[in-house]
C-alpha positions as a Markdown table, in Angstrom:
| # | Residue | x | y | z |
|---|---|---|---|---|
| 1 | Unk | 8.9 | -56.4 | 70.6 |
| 2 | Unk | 5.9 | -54.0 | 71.5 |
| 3 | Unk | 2.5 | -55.4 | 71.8 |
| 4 | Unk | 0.5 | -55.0 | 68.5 |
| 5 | Unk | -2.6 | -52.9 | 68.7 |
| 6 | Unk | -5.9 | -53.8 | 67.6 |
| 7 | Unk | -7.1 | -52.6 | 64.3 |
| 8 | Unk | -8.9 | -48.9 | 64.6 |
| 9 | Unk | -7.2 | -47.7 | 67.9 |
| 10 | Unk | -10.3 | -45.9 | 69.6 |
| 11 | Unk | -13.3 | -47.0 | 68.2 |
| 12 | Unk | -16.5 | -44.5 | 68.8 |
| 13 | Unk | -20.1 | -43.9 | 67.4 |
| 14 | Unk | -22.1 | -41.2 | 67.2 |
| 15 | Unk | -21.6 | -39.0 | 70.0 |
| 16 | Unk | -20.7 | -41.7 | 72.6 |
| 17 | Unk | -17.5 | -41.1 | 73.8 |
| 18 | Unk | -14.7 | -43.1 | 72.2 |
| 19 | Unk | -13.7 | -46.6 | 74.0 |
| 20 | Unk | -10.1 | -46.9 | 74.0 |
| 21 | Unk | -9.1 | -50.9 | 72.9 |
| 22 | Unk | -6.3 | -52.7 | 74.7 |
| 23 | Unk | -3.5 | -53.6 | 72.8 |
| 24 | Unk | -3.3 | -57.4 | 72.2 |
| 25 | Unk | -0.3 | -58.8 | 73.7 |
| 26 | Unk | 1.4 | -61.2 | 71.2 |
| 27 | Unk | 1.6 | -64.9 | 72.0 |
| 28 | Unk | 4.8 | -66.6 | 73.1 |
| 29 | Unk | 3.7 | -69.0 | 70.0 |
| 30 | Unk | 5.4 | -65.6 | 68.1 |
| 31 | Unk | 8.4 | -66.2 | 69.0 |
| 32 | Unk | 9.1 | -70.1 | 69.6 |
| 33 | Unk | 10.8 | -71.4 | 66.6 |
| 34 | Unk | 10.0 | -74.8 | 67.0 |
| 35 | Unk | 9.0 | -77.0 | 70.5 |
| 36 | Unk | 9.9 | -80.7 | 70.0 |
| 37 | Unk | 10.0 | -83.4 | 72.4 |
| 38 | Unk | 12.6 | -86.3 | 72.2 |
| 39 | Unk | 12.6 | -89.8 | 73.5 |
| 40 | Unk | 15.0 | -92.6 | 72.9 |
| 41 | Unk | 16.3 | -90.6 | 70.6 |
| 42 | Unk | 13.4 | -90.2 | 68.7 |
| 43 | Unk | 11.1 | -87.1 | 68.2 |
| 44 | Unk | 7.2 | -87.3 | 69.2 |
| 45 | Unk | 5.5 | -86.2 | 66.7 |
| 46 | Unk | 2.6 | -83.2 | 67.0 |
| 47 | Unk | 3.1 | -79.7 | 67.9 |
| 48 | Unk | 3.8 | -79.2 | 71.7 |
| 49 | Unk | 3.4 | -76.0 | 73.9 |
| 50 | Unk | 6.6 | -75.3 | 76.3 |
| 51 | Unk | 4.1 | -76.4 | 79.0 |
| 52 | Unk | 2.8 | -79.6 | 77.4 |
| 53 | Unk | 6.2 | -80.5 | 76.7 |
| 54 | Unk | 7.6 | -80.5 | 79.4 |
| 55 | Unk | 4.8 | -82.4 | 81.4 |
| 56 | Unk | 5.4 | -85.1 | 78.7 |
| 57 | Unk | 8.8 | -85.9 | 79.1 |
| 58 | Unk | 8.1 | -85.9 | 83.1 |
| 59 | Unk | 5.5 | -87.7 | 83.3 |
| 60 | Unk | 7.1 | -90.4 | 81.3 |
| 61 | Unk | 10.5 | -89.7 | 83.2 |
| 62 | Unk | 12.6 | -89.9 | 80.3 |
| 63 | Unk | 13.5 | -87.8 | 76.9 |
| 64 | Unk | 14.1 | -84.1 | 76.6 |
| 65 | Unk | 12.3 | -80.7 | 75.4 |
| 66 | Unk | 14.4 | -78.6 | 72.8 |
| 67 | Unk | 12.6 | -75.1 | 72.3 |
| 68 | Unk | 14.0 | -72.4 | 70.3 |
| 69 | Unk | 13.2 | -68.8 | 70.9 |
| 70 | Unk | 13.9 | -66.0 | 68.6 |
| 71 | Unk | 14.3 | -62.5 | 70.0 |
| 72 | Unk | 11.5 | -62.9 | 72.6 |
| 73 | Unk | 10.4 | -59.9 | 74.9 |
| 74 | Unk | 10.6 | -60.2 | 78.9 |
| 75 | Unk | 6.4 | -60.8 | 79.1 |
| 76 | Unk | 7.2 | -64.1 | 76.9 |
| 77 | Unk | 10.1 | -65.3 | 77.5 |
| 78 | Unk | 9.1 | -64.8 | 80.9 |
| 79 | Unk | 6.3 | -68.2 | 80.8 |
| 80 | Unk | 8.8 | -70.2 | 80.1 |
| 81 | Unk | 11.3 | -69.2 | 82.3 |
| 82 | Unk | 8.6 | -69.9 | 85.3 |
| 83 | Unk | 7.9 | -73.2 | 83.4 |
| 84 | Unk | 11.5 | -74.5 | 83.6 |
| 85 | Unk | 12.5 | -72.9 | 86.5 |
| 86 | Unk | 15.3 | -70.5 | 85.1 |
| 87 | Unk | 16.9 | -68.2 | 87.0 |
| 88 | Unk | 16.1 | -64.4 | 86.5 |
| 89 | Unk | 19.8 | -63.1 | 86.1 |
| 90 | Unk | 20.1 | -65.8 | 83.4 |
| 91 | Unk | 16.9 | -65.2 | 81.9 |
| 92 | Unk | 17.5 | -60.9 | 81.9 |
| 93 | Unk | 21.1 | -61.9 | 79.9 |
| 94 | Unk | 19.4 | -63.8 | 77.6 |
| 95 | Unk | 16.8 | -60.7 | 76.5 |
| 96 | Unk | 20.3 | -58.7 | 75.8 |
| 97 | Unk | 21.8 | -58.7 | 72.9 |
| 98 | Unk | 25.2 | -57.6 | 73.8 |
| 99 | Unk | 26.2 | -60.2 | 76.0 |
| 100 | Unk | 30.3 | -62.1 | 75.5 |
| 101 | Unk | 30.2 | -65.5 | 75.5 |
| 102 | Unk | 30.6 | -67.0 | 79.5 |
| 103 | Unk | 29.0 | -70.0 | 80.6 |
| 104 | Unk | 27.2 | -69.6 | 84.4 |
| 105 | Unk | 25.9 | -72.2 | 86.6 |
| 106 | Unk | 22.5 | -71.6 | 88.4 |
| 107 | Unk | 21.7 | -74.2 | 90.4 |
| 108 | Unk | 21.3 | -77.3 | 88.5 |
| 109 | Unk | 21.0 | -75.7 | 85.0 |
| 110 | Unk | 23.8 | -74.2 | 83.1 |
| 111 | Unk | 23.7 | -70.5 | 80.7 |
| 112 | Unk | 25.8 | -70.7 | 78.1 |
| 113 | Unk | 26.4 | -67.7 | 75.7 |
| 114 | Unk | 27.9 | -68.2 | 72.4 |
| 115 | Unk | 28.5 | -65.4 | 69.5 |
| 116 | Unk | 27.2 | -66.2 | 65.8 |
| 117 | Unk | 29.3 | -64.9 | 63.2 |
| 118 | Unk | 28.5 | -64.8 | 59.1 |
| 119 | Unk | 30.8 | -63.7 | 56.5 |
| 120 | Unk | 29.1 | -60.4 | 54.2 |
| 121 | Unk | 29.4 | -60.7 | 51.0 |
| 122 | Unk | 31.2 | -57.9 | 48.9 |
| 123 | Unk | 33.2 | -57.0 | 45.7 |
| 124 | Unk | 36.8 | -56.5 | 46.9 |
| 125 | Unk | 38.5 | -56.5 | 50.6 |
| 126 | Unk | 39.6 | -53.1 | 49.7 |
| 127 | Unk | 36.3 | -51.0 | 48.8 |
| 128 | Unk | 34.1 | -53.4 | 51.4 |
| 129 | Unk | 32.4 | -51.1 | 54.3 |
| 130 | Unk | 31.5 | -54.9 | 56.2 |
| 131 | Unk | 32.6 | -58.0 | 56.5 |
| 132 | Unk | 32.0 | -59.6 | 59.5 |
| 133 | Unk | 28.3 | -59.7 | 61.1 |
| 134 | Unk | 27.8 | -61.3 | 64.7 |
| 135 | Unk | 24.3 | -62.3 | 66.5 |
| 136 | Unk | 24.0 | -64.1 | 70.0 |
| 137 | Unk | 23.1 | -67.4 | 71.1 |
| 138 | Unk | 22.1 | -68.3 | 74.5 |
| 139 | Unk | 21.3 | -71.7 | 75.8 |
| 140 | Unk | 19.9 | -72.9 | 79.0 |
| 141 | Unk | 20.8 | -76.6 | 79.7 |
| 142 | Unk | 18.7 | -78.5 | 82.1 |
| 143 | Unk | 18.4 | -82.6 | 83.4 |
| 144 | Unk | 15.3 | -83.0 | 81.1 |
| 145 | Unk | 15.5 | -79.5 | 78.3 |
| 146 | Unk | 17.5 | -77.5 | 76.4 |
| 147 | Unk | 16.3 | -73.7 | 75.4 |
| 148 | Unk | 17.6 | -71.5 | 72.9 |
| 149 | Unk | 17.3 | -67.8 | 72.6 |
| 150 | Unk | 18.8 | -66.5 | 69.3 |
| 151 | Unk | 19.9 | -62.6 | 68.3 |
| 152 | Unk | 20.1 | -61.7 | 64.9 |
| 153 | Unk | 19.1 | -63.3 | 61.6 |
| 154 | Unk | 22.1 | -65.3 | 60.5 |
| 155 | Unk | 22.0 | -67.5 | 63.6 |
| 156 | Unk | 19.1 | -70.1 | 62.9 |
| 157 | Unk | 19.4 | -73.5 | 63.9 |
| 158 | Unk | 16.4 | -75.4 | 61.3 |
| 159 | Unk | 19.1 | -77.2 | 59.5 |
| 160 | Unk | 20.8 | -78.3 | 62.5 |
| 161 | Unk | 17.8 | -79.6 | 64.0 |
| 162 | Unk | 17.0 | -81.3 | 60.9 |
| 163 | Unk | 20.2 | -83.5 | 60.8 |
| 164 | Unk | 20.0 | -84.1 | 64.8 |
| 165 | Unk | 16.5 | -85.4 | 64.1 |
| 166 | Unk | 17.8 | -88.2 | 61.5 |
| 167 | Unk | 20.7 | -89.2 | 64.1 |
| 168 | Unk | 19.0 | -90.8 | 66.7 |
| 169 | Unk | 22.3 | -92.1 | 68.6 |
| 170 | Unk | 23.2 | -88.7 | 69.1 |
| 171 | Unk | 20.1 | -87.6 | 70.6 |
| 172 | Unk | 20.2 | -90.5 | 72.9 |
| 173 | Unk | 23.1 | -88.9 | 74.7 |
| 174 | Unk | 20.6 | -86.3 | 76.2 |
| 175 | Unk | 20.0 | -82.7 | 76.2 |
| 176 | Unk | 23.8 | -81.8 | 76.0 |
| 177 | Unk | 24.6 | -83.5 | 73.3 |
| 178 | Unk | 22.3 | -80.7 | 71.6 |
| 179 | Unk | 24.5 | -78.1 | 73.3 |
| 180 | Unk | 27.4 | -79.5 | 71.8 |
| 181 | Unk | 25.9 | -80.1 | 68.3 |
| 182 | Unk | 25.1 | -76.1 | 68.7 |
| 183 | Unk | 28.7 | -75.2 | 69.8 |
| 184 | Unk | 30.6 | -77.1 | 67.2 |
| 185 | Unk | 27.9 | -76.0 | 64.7 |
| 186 | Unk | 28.9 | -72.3 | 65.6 |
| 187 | Unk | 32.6 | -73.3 | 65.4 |
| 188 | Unk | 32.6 | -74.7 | 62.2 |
| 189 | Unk | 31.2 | -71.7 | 61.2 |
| 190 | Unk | 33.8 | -69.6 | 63.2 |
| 191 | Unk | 36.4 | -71.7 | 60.7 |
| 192 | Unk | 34.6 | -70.7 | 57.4 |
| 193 | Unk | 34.7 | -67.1 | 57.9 |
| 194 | Unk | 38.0 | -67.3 | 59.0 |
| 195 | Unk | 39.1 | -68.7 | 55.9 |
| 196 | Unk | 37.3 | -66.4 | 53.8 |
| 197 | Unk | 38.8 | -63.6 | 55.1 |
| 198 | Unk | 42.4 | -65.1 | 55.0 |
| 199 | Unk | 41.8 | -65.0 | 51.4 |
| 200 | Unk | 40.9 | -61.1 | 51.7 |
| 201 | Unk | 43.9 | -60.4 | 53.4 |
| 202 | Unk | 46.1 | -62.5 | 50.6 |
| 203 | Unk | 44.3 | -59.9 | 48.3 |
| 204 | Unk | 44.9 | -56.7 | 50.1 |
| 205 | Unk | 48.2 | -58.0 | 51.0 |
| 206 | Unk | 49.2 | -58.3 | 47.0 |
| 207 | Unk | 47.8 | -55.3 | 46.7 |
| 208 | Unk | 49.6 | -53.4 | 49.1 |
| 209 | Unk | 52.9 | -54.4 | 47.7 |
| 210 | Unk | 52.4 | -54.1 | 44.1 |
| 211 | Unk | 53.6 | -51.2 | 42.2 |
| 212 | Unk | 51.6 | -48.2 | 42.6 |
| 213 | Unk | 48.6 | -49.9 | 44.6 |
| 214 | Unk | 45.9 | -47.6 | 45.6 |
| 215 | Unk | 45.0 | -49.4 | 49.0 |
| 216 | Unk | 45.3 | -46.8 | 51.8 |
| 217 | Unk | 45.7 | -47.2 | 55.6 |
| 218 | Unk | 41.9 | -46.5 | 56.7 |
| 219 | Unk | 40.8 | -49.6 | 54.6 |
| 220 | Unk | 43.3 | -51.9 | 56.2 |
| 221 | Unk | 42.2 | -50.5 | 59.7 |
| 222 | Unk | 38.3 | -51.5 | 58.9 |
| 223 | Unk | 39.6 | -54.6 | 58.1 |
| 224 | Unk | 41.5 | -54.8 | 61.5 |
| 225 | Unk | 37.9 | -53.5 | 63.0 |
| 226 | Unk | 36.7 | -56.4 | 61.2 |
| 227 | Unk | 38.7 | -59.0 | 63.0 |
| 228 | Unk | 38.8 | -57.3 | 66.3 |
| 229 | Unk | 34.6 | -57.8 | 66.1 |
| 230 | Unk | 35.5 | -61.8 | 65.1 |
| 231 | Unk | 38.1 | -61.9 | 67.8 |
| 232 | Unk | 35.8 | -60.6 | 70.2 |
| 233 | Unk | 33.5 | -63.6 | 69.4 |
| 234 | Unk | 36.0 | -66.1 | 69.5 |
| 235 | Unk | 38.7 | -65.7 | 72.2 |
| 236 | Unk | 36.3 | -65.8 | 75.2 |
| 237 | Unk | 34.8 | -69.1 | 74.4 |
| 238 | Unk | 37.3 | -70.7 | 74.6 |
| 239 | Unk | 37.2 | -70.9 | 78.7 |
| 240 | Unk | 33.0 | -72.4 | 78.1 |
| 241 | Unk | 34.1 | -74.7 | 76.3 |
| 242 | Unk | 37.4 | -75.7 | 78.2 |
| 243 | Unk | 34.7 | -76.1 | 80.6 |
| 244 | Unk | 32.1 | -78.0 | 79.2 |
| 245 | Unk | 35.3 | -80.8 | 78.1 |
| 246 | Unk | 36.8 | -81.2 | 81.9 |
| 247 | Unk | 33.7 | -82.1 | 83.7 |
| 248 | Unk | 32.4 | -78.2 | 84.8 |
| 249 | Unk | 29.1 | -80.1 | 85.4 |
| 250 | Unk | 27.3 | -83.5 | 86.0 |
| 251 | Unk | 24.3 | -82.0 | 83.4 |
| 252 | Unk | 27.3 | -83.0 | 80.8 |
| 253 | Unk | 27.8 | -86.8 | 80.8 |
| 254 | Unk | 31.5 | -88.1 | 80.0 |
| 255 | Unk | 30.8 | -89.4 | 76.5 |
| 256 | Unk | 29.7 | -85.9 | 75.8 |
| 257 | Unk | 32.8 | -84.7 | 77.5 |
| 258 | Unk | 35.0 | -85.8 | 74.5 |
| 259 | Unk | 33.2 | -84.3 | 71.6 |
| 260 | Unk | 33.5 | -81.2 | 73.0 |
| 261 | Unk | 37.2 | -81.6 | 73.3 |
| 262 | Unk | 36.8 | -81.9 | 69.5 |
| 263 | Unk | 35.1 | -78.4 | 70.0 |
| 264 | Unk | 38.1 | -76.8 | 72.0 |
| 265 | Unk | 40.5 | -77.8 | 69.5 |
| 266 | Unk | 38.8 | -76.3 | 66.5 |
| 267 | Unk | 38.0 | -73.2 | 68.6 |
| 268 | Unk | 42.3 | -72.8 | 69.2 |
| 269 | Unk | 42.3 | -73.3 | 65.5 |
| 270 | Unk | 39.9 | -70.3 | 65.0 |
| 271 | Unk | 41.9 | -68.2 | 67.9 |
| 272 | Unk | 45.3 | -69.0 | 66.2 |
| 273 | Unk | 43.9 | -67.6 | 63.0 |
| 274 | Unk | 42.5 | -64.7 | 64.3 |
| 275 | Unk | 45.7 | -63.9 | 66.0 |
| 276 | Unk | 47.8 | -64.2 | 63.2 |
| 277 | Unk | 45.2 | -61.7 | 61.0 |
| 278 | Unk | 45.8 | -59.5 | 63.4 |
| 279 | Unk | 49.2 | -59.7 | 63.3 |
| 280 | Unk | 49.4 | -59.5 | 59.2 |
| 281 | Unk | 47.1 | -56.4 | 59.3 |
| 282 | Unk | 49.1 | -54.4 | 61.6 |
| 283 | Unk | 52.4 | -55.2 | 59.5 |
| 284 | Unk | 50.2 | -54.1 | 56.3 |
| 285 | Unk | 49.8 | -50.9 | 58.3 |
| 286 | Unk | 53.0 | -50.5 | 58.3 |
| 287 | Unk | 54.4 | -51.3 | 55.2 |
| 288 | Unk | 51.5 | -49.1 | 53.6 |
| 289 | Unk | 52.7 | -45.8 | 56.1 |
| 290 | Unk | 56.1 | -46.4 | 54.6 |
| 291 | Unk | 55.0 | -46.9 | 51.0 |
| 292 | Unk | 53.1 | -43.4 | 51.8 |
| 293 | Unk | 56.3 | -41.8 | 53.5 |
| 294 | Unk | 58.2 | -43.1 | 50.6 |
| 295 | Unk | 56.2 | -41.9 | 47.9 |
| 296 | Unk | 55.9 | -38.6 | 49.6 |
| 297 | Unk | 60.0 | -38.3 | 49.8 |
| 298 | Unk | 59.7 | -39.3 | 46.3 |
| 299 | Unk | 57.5 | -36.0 | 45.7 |
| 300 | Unk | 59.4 | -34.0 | 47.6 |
| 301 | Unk | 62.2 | -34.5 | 45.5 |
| 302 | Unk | 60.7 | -33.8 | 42.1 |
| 303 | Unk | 59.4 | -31.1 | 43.6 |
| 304 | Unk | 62.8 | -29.6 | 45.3 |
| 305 | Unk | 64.2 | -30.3 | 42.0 |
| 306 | Unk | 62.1 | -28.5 | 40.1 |
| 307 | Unk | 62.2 | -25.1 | 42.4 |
| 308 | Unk | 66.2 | -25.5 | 42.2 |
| 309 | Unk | 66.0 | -25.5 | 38.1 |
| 310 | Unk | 63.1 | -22.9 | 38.3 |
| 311 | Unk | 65.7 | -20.5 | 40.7 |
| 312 | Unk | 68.4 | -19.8 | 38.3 |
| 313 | Unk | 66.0 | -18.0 | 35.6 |
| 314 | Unk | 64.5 | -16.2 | 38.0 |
| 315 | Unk | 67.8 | -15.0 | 40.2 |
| 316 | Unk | 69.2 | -13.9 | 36.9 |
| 317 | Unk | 66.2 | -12.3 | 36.2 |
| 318 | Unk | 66.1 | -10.9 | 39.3 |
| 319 | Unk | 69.6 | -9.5 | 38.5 |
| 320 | Unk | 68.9 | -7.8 | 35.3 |
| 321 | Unk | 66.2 | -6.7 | 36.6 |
| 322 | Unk | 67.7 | -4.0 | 39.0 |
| 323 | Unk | 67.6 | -0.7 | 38.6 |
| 324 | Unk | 71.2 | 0.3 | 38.0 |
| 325 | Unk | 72.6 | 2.4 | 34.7 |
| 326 | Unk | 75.6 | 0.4 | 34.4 |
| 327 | Unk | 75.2 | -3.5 | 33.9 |
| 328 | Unk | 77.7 | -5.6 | 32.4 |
| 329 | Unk | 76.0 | -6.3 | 28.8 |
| 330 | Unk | 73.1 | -4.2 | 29.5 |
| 331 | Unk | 73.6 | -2.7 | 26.4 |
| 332 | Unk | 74.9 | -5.0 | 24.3 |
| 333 | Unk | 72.9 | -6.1 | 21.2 |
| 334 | Unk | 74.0 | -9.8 | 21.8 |
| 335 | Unk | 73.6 | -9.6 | 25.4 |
| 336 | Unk | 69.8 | -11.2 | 25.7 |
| 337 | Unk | 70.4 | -14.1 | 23.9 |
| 338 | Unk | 74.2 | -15.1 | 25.7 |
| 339 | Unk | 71.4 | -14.3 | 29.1 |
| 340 | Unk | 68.9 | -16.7 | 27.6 |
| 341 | Unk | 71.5 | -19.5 | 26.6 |
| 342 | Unk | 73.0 | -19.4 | 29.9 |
| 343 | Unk | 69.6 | -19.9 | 32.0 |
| 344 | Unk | 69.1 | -22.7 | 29.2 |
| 345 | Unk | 72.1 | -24.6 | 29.3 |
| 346 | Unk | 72.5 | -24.2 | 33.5 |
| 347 | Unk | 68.5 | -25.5 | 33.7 |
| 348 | Unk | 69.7 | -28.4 | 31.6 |
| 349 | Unk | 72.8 | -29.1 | 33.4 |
| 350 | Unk | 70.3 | -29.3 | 36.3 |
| 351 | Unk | 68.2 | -31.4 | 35.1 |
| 352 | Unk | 70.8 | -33.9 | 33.7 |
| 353 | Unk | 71.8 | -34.2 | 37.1 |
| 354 | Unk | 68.7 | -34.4 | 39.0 |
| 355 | Unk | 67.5 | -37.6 | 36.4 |
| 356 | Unk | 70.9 | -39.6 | 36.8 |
| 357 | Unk | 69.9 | -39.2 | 40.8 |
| 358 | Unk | 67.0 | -40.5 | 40.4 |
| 359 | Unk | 65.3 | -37.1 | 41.5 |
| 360 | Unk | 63.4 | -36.4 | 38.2 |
């Protein structure tokens, strides 16, 4: 984010020349979420600087700093990455916003990217322009701190921290036990927008099998965009977390270990389910390019059968129509309506057999 001027810009008076006024950079404070301190499990009450935090928990050699950033620029996020002792590469991914989820090791801390997903709320699967919005979460994982940078509006993590604050035996387990709270937090969500879009595809799938549906291929292929974005989020994860459940790093302690094991499974859950979507939209595709080839053989055929009953009128007219002297009935006072009755009854005869077909 820019630094905010100060009010007035240049400010002058009289005929003195106009000072210019710097521009007031804009506190880290602006972007930290919330800065808590836990020991024993417990959190230390009173608001705490990144600085002050972390000299608390050192100085009494035990306990862990959990500070949440949101969207911070590289002059702020910048303190606290000389606070903590994070590594530049890690620290310039996590001002990105377009970063796939990896997990990194730099020296004894650990970067860990994650993708946020939330389901968009709309009418019908079939008129919908969005349904799938990501953001980013990145998360540095130290002996004594854990540091999050969100992306995006969907991702916050208040009501996580809330119930992590009221289970003290979790908290206990040290700093990754937060990274794993986070992870299977962004799982579970990964498995409630994968749900609700299962039930958009039953509904566009109904749809495009009933009788004269009016679902067409490009809305089928948004939704395919759709779960390409989700899949996009999901499938690379799933190495981080494989990861973070075999022992990738002493920072995660074996009774943390398990739990994310519980994370990997969900997360081949999610992957599984993506797959299949993926799998159900493209045969959608298909079945909707042959209802549409279908129905446009169907056309074709009323159509064909229509200029074949519209031909004999106008070949006979065509007939009568030349300019010879001697026609056969050309002058015969009953000769217009036997001409008439024949293009009728041949039309008809047509027709007959063009509706037993199944042309008409």
């Amino acid at each position: 984010m820019p630094a905010i001027p100060s009010l007035g810009g240049l400010r002058g008076r009289g005929n003195k020349a106009a000072v210019p006024v710097r521009p007031v950079p804009v506190p880290l404070s602006a972007y930290v979420v919330d800065c808590a301190v836990y020991v024993g499990g417990e959190r230390l009450p009173g608001r705490w600087t990144h600085s002050e935090a972390i000299k608390e928990v050192r100085k009494r050699h035990e306990g862990f700093v959990w500070i949440g950033l949101h969207e911070p620029d590289a002059q702020q996020i910048q303190g606290v990455a000389d606070t903590f002792g994070l590594h530049e590469l890690a620290v310039e991914d996590a001002l990105e916003a377009h970063q796939r989820p990896k997990l990194e090791r730099y020296d004894d801390t650990l970067f860990l990217v994650v993708k946020t997903v939330r389901y968009v709320e709309h009418e019908s699967p079939t008129t919908a322009n969005e349904i799938v919005e990501t953001g980013e979460l990145m998360v540095f994982l130290g002996r004594d701190f854990v540091i999050t940078v969100r992306h995006g509006n969907h991702s916050g993590l208040a009501r996580l921290r809330r119930e992590l604050d009221e289970d003290s035996e979790r908290l206990l387990l040290g700093p990754s036990a937060v990274v794993h709270a986070i992870t299977d937090h962004v799982v579970d969500h990964y498995l409630d927008v994968t749900g609700r879009i299962e039930n958009d595809i039953d509904v566009m799938e109904a749809q495009v099998f009933a009788p004269r549906s009016q679902v067409s291929a490009e809305q089928i292929y948004l939704m395919k965009r759709e779960v390409l974005e989700l899949r996009r989020a999901v499938m690379p994860l799933a190495t981080p977390i494989q990861r973070l459940a075999e022992g990738y790093t002493r920072l995660v302690p074996d009774d943390v270990r398990s739990y994310f094991r519980d994370v990997a499974d969900h997360l081949t859950t999610v992957s599984e389910r993506v797959a299949a979507f993926d799998e159900l939209l493209s045969t959608l595709v298909d079945a909707t390019v042959a209802k549409i080839s279908l129905q446009q053989n169907t056309d074709m055929r009323k159509i064909t059968s229509w200029a074949a009953i519209i031909t004999v009128p106008t070949m006979i007219a065509g007939i009568y129509g030349m300019n010879f002297d001697y026609l056969p009935e050309l002058h015969w006072k009953f000769g217009y309506p036997l001409v008439i009755s024949v293009i009728l009854a041949i039309c008809l005869l047509l027709y007959r057999i063009f509706r037993k077909n199944g042309w008409l």
